[in-house]
C-alpha positions in Angstrom: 21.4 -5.2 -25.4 18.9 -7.6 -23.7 17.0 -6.6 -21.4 17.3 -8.6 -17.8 14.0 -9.8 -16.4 12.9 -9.6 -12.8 10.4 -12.2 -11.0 7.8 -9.5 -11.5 7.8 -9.3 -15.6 5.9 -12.9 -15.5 2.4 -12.4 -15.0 2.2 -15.9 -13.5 4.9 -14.6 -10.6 2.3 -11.9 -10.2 -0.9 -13.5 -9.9 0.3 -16.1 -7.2 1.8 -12.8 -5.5 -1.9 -11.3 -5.5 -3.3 -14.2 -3.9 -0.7 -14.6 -1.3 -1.8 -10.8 -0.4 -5.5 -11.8 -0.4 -4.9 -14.4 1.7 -3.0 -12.5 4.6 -5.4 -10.2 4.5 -8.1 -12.7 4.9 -5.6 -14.0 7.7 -5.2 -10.8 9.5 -8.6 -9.9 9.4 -9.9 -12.8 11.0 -7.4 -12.8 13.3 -8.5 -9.6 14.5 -11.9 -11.4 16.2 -9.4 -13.7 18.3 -7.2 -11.4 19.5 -7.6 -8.8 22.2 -7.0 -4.8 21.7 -6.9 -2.1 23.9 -8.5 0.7 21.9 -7.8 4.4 23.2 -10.1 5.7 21.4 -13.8 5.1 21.0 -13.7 4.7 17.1 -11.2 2.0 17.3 -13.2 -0.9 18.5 -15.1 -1.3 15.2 -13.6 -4.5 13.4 -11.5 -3.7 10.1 -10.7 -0.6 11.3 -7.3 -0.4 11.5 -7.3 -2.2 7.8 -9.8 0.8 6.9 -7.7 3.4 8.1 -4.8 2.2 6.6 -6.1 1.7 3.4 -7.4 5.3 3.9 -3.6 6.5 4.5 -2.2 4.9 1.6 -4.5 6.6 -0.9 -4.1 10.3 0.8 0.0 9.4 0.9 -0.4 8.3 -3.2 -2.6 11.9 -3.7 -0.2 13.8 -1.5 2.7 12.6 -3.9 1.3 13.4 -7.0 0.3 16.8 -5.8 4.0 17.4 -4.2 5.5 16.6 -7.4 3.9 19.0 -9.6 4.8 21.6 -6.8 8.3 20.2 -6.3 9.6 18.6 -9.7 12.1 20.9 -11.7 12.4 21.2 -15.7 14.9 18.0 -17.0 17.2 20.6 -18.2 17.5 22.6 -14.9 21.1 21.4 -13.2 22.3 22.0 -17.4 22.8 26.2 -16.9 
């Protein structure tokens, strides 16, 4: 049986996917001197912060998973008893 590819098993696809990230970013970072925030708290006004933190969240939420799944995952066999 032949297996069905998706639009991200070309590495072309993938690439020009990268680059569209890069540039939003690029985009939403510069946006950020244009626009106007209300900060409530004195740490926020520093620019890229709020991509800082972010990226800051995502990489304790991919630790936090790992760890939770060697507490949480059960044996393959253990609904088989």
């Amino acid at each position: 049986m032949k297996k069905e590819l998706t639009i991200f098993d070309n590495p072309k696809n993938i690439k020009r996917l990268r680059f569209f990230f890069y540039i939003a970013l690029a985009g939403v970072l510069v946006a950020e001197f244009f626009i106007q925030k209300h900060h409530g708290l004195s740490w926020e006004h520093f620019h890229g912060f709020y991509a800082v933190y972010g990226f800051l969240s995502y990489v304790f939420l991919i630790f936090a998973a790992k760890l939770l799944r060697k507490i949480v995952m059960r044996r393959e066999d253990y609904y088989d008893q």
